[in-house]
N, C-alpha and C positions, 0 to 999 in steps of 0.2 A: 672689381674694387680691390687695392691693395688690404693686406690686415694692417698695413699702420695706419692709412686714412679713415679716419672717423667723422661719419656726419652727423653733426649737431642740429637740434631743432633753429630756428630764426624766431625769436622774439618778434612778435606783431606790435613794436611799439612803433609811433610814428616819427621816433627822431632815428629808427632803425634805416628809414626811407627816406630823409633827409626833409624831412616834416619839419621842421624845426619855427621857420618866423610868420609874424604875422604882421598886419598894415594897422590893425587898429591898436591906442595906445588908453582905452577907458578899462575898466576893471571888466571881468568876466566872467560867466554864469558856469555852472557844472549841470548836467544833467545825463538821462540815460537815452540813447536811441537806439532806436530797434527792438524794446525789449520784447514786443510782439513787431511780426513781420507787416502786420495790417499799419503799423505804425509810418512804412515806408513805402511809399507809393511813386512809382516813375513813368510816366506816359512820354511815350516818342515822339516827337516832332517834325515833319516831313518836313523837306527842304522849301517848302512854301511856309514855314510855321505852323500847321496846322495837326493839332492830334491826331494821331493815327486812330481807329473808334471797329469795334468788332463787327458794326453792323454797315455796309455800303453806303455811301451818302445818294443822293437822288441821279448824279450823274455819270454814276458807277453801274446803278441798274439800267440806266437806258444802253450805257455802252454793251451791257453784257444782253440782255432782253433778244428773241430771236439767235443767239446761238447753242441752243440746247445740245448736248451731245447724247449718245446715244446712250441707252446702260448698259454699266458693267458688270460681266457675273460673278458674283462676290465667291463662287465655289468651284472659282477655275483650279485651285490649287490640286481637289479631289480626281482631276484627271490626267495627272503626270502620274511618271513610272515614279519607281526607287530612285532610279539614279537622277532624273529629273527634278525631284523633289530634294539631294542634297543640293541642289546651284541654285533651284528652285526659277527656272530659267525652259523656257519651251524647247524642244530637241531642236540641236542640229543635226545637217549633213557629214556625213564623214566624209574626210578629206582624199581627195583618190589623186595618185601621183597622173603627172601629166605628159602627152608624148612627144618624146625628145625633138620628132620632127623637127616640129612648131620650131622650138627654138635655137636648131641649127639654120634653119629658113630664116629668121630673125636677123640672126648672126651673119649669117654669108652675104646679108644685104648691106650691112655697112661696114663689115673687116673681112679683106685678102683673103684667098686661099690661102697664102701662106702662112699668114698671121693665125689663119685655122689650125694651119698644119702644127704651126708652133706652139698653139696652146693648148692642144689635144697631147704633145709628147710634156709640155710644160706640167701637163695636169697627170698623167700619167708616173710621171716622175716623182711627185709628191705623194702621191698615193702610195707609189712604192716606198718612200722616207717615211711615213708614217703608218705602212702595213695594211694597207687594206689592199694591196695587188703585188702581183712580182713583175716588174719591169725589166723588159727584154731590151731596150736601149742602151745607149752607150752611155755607160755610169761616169766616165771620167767626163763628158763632156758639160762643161761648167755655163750652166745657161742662166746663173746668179739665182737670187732670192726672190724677184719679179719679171714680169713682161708686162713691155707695155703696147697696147691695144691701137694706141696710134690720139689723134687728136681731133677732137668733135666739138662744133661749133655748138649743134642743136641740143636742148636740153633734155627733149623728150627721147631723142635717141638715144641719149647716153643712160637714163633711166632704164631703157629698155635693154640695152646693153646688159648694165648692171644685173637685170634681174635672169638675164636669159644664161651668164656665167654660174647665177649661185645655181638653177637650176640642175643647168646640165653639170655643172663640179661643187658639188655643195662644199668640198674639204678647200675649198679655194676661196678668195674675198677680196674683190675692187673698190679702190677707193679712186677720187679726183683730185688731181692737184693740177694748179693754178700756171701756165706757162709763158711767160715772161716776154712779151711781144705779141704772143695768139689772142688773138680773141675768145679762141674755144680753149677746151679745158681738157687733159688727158687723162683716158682713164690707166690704172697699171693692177694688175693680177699678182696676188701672191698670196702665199699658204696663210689660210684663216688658222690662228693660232688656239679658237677656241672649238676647233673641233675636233684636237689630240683629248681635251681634258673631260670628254665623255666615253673613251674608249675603253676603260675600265666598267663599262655601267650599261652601254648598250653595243648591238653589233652595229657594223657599218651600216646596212640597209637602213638598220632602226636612225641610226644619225644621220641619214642623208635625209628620210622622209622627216624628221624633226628641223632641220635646217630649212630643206626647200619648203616644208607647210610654215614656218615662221615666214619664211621671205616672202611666197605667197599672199599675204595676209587678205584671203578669201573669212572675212569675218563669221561669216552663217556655217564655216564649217569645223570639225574638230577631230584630231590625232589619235588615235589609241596607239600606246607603246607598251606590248607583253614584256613586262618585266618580272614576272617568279613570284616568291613568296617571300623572300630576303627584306624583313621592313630596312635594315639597317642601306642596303643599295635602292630601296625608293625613299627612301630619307632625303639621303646623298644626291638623286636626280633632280628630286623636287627641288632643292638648294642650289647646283645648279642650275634648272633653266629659269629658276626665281633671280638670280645672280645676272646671266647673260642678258636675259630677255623679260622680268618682271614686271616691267612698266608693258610691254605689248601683250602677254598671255598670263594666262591662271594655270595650274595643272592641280589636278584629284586623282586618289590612288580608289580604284574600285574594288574590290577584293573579291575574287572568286567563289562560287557556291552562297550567296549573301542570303542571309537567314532559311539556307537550305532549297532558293528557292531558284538559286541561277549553278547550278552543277559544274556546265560545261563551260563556264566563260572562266578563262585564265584570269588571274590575278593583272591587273591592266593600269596604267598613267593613263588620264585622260588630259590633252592640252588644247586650250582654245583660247579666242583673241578674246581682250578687254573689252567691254564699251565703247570705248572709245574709238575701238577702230572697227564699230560695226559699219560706220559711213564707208567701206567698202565692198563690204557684203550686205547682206539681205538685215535689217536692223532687227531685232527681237522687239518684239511686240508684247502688250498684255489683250487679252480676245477683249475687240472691240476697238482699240485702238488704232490709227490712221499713223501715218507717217508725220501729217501735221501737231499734232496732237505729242508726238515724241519730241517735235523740234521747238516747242512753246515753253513759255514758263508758267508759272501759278504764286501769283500773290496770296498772300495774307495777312492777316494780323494773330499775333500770340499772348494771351494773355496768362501768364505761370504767376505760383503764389509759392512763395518760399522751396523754389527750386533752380536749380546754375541754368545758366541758356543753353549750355551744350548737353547739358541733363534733360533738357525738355527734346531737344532738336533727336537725339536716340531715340525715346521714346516714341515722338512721331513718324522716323523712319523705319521703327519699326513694324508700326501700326501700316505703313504704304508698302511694306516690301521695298525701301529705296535705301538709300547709304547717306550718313552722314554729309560726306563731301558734294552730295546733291543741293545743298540748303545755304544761302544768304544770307546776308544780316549787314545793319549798317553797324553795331557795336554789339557789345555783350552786357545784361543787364545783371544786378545786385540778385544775389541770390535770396537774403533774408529780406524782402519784398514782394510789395503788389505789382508788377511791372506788364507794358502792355508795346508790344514793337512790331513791326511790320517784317516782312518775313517772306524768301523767295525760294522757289524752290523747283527744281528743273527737272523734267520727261517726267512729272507725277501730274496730271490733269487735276482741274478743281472738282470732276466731279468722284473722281477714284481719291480726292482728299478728303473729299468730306463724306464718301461714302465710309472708308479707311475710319473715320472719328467717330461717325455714327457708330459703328461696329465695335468700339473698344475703348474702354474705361479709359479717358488719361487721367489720373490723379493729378489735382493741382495745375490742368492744363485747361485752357479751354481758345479755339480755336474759332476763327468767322469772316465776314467780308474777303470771303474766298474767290478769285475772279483771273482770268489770265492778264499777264502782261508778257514785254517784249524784251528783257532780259535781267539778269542779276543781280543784287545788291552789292553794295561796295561800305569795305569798312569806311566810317567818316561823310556815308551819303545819308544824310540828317542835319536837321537843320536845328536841332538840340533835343533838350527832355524839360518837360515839367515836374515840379518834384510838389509831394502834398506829405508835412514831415510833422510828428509829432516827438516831441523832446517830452520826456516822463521827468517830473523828481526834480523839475529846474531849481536848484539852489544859488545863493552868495559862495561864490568858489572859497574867500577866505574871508574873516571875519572884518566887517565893516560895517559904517552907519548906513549907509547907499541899501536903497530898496530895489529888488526887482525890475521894479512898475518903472525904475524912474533907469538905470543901465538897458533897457529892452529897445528903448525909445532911438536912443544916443547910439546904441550898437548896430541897427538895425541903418539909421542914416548915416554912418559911418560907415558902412558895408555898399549904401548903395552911392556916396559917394567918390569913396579911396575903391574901393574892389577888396578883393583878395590873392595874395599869391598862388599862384595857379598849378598848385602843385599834383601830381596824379595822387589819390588815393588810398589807402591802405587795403581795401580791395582789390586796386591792382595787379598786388603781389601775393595772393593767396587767402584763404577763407580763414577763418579765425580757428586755432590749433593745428593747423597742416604744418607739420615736420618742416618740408623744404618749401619755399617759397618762390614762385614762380621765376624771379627774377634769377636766382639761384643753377634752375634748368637752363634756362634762358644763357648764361652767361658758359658754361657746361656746351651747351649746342655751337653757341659761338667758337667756344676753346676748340672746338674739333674731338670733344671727348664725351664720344656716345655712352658709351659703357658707365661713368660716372653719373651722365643725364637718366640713364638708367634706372642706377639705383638710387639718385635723390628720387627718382618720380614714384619710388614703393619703398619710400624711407616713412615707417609708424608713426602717423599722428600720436599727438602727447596725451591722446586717451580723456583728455577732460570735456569732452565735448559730446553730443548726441549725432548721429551720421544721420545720414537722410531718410534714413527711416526709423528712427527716434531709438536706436542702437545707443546704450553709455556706454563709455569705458573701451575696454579691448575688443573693440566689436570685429564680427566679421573680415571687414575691412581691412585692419589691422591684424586680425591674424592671419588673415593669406600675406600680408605685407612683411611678417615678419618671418615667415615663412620663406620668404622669395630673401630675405636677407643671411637667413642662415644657409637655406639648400641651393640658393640660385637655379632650384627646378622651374623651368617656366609651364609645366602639363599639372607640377602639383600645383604649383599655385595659381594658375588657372580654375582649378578642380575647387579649389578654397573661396575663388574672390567672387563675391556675390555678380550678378549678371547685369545688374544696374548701374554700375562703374564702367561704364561701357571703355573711356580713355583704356583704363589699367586691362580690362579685357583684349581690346584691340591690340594692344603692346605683345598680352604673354603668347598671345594665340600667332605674332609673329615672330618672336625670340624662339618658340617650340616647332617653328618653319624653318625658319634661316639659321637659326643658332645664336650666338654669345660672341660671335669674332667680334673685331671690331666694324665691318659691313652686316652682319647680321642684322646690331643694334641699332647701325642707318637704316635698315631696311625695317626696323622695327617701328624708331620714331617717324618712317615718311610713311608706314601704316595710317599714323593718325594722320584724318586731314588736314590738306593746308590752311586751313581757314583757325585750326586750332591749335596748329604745331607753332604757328609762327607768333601766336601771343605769348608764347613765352620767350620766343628771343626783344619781342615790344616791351613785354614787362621789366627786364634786364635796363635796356635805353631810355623807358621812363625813372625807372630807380637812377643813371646818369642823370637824365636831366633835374630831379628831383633837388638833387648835389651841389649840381650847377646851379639854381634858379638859388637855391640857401647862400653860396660861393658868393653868387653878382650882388646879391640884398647885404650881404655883409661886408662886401669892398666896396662897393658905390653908393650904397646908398639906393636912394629913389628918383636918382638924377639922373638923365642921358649923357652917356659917354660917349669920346670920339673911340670908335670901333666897334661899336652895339650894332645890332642888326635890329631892321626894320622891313616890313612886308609891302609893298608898292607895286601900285599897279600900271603896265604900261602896255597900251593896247588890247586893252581886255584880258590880258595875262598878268598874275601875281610875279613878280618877282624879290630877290630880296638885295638890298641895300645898305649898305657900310656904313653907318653915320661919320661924317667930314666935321671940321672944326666951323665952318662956314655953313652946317646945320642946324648948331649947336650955338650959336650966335644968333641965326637969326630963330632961333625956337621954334624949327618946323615942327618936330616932335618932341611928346610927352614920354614920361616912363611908362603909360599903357600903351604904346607904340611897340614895344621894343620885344622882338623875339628872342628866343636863345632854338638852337638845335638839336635833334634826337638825333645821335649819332647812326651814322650810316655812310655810305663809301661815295656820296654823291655831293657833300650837304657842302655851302659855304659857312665857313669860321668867325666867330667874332675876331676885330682885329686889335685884341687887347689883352689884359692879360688870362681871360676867359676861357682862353683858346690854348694857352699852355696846360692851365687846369685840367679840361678835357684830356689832351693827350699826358699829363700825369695819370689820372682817374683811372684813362683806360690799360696804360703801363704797368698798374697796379695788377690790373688784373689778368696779365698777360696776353693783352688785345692791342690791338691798331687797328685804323679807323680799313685798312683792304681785308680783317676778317670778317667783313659785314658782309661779304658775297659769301654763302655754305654751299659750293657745288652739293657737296654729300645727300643733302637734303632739298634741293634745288629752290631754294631760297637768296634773293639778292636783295639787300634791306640797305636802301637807297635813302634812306633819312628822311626827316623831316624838319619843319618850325612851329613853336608854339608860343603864346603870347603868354609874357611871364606873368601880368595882370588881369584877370577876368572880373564878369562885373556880372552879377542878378538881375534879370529885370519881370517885370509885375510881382515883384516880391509884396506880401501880404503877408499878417501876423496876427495872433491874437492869445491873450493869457485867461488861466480859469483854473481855479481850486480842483487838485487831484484827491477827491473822498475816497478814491478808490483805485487799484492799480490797471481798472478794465477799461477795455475801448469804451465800451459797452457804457458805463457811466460818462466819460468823457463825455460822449456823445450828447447822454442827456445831460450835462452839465451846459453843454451849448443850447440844446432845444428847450431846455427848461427856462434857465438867465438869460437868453438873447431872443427877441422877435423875430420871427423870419427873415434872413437877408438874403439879398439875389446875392449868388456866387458867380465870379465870372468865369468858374469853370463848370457852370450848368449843361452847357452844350458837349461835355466830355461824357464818354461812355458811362451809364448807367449802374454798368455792374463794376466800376471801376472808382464812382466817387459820389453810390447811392449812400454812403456809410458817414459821408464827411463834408462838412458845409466850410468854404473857406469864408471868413467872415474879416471884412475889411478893418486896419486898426482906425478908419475914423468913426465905425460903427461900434465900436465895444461899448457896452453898457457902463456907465458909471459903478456897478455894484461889484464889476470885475477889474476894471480898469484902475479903477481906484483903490486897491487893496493899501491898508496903509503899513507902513517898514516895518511893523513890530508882526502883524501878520504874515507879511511875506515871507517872513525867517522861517516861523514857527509852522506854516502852510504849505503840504507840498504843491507845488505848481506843474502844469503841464503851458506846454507854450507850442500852440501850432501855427506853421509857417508854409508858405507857399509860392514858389518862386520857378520861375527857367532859367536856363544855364546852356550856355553854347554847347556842341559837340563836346564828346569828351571832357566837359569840364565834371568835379566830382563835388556833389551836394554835400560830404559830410567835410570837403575841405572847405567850402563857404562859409561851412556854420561853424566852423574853427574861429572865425573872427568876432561871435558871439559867445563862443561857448568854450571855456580854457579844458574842460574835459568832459570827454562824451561816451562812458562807457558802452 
């Protein structure tokens, strides 16, 4: 970060995010939500509508009934070595060089002897340009910067080709280009550029067997490279083969004589393949597991209470020995809530999950109807949420004769008539006192300026708020943040930032691998998984659309215009549609009809003046709609459509005298004044809505219902409500149409 650029907190007001209009035009209540988290409660809705519920429904047990697996020993960990126990990963084979035979046999079956002749003096040649032989040939004769190999139709030969050159001349690298009439493709030889910039770090031998075991990629096996006692030259390695090759291998520095207890072993890199590329070696296993069993997923359902989703999903990867990036989700839930979502999670078996939960405390988690299924969740795969909300302190926003009893009514039918503007949320863009606000990253990530996304992501909350473990003030949190602003040491502030921040962990622990260049920082941010890197360039595009939906309400009106977009389906496919003057005549569509676009590098445009706004907006901020592909990060954000009107439905309500600021009374406020009512969310999980009766407005007692205006003033009110809401749509922007302020 330069010393002129200063980053400032973001105001969490909601016309910061373009919160601004509303549909309804009657007067409007004030009240508080959330002041306890039990106040807010959100249960998932599976794409059939149906609540997600902790406990298996009847046709859940018969599918799973008969496939018992075996048990697992929960104290497998007790029989790894040291060195096993830092990857925390069963041994491999070490990687043993292979004989060249092989792959001259390979070789002379589909290229010349001569073409042999040539790339044996071709390879030798380079060797000698870049010092690892002396070359007794003839120096002046100019045999250029490549050779090429000839032309091959078949693709596995040319594979084989490939791999049989890096082999036998690791300092050399074939690529294929495409030739213009053939049908096959040529391969052409010439000097691998990246394997002069380890020759300050290792010897030749050491960089041939790290090249040929990378190309190799025999998964089940691993590298040792003596490297000395120099940390500052295994710093430097580890950077680059993180640099070259970090998406295919890991590397660990082992240090010699380890607590006195390994003498003889040199100080050593250890390199091996990722995960992902075990599907060509032997796959690591946990004892007791099958191969099947790795290649399965594991449903469930998550039920967290005033905790982030991505706070809960650490936890439990902890609790499994798995990784963040291993876990699903069709959205991300309110942190200051009861919230309940179903949840995927891959090569962790349901009985190693639930064995994992049994085993260990999760605070504020609780976890069930655990059962396999057959692959991932996707953001937007839900078929909405239920929301059960209680508003505390409901007051007359401004002085008038108008009661409560009698705006609650009016507001309520005028919400499930008009809808509301569909605006994202002030959750969206970050939790209430966070410094930088997601969208802020987000738009930082897009700029191509990691360094800056950076240091917003450990820029000091404003201290007025309690962290997640009930920390005031300059907590912990904040002071490794502030730390990381003045020293830019990523090992101290590591050493500072509590271990339950897992984001802010995962970052320093890769800025103190890779460094502070401007790739390090990439490599820092694609630390964090995809699943949670990219809601911050979302959060960015909905703060856009947010803009835009204020922009269209305030030039048009509630009218359909020619060049609005509309969602139409043709052949079982959504598509989207341009409103015509000849649409608009004959009244196909309504203003709930009408989309606008999250910006992305795919999306079609309104064809009005909607569309110049957009490309202002993003001008503003030094974007065009092609930086929505981030190779850096390998992210392509391909847009989307959202409907700039949503609508509540089984919305339910009901008002009752607040004697007291506790659930706890609420509660009896209802079970005392009201008779039993069947709730029609009886059939919802137990431990999810034992607390709270939703109680119908044609059932409210006259003693409540009836409150009369000189009481309502004087009377705090509590008012509970209960409704669903499409994907993505946000409960506390709905209740905006009743409620003019909701602290």
């Amino acid at each position: 970060m330069s010393e002129e650029e200063v980053f400032l907190p973001t105001p969490l007001h909601q016309e910061n995010f373009g919160i601004v209009r509303v549909l309804s035009s009657h007067s409007r209540l004030s009240g508080k939500l959330k002041e306890k988290y039990q106040d807010f409660k959100v249960t998932e809705l599976d794409t059939n509508g149906k609540p997600v519920s902790l406990q298996p429904d009847k046709h859940s047990q018969e599918c799973t009934q008969g496939s018992q697996e075996p048990d697992r020993k929960q104290d497998w960990k007790k029989n790894l070595t040291v060195k096993e126990e830092v990857w925390k990963r069963q041994p491999e084979q070490k990687w043993e060089e292979k004989n060249t035979a092989n792959f001259d046999g390979i070789l002379s079956e589909s290229v010349s002897e001569e073409l042999l002749e040539k790339l044996k003096t071709f390879s030798e040649k380079h060797r000698c340009c870049q010092g690892i032989s002396n070359y007794q040939g003839n120096q002046d004769q100019d045999d250029g910067d490549s050779l090429s190999l000839g032309i091959f139709e078949n693709k596995e030969v040319r594979t084989k080709l490939h791999h049989c050159v890096k082999q036998l001349h690791p300092h050399l690298r074939t690529s294929t280009n495409k030739v213009k009439g053939q049908t096959g493709s040529e391969i052409i030889v010439s000097p691998d550029p990246l394997y002069q910039e380890y020759r300050d770090f290792l010897d030749p031998h050491q960089i041939n067997q790290l090249f040929q075991f990378i190309d190799s990629k025999e998964g089940n096996t691993i590298l040792h490279l003596s490297v000395g006692d120099c940390k500052d030259k295994r710093t430097k390695i580890h950077r680059l083969v993180a640099k070259h090759f970090g998406s295919m291998v890991e590397t660990k520095t082992f240090v010699g004589n380890f607590k006195s207890k390994t003498p003889d072993i040199q100080t050593s890199i250890v390199v091996r393949f990722r995960d992902k590329f075990q599907k060509r070696g032997v796959k690591r296993q946990f004892p007791g597991e099958t191969d099947r069993d790795l290649a399965e997923y594991t449903v469930f359902t998550l039920k967290k209470e005033d905790i982030e989703s991505l706070d809960a999903i650490q936890k439990i990867a902890m609790a499994t020995n798995s990784h963040p990036s291993q876990f699903s989700y069709a959205g991300i839930k309110d942190k200051k809530a009861v919230t309940m979502q179903a949840m995927v999670v891959r090569n962790v078996t349901p009985s190693r999950l639930q064995a994992s939960i049994d085993n260990r405390a999760l605070h504020n988690i609780t976890i069930g109807n655990i059962q396999r299924c057959s692959g991932p969740l996707h953001l937007g795969q839900l078929g909405g949420n239920h929301f059960d909300v209680v508003v505390r302190d409901v007051k007359l926003h401004t002085a008038q004769d108008t009661s409560i009893n009698d705006i609650i009514p009016l507001a309520v039918k005028s919400l499930e008539t008009n809808g509301f503007i569909n605006y994202y949320g002030k959750q969206r863009f970050g939790a209430v006192g966070s410094a930088a606000t997601a969208d802020r990253i987000g738009l930082a990530l897009l700029q191509g300026n990691m360094k800056k996304a950076i240091d917003l992501f450990f820029l000091p909350d404003d201290g007025n708020h309690y962290d997640e473990l009930g920390n005031h003030g300059d907590n912990p949190v904040n002071h490794a943040k502030r730390n990381w602003q003045t020293s830019h040491n990523a090992k101290e502030t590591l050493a500072l930032m509590p271990s339950y921040k897992s984001r802010e962990c995962i970052i320093l622990k890769a800025l103190h691998r890779h460094g502070q260049s401007d790739e390090g920082c990439s490599k820092a941010v694609m630390a964090i998984p995809h699943s949670m890197r990219i809601l911050y360039i979302h959060s960015y595009c909905s703060l856009v659309w947010n803009h835009m939906a204020t922009h269209r309400i305030q030039t048009y009106g509630y009218q359909v215009m020619k060049g609005d977009l509309v969602e139409v389906k043709e052949n079982d496919q959504t598509k989207v549609h341009i409103i015509t003057s000849e649409d608009i005549q004959t009244g196909r569509y309504s203003i709930t009809d009408v989309v606008l676009p999250l910006p992305g590098n795919k999306i079609t445009m309104p064809e009005n003046t909607i569309k110049e706004k957009y490309h202002q907006y993003l001008q503003s901020d030094n974007l065009s709609f092609e930086q929505f592909r981030v190779p850096a990060l390998k992210m392509n954000i391909s847009g989307d459509y959202r409907k700039l009107i949503a609508f509540p439905c089984d919305l339910e309500w009901n008002i009752v005298e607040d004697k007291s600021d506790t659930v706890d009374t609420f509660q009896e406020a209802i079970s005392t004044e009201v008779s039993a009512v069947s709730s029609p969310l009886a059939d919802l999980e137990s431990t999810s809505c034992a607390e709270s009766s939703v109680i119908s407005q044609d059932n409210i007692p006259t003693s409540i219902s009836n409150v009369d205006s000189h009481d309502s003033k004087s009377v705090a009110m509590v008012t509970r409500m209960s409704f669903c809401l499409q994907p993505s749509s946000y409960a506390t922007v709905c209740l905006r149409e009743i409620f003019s302020s909701l602290d």
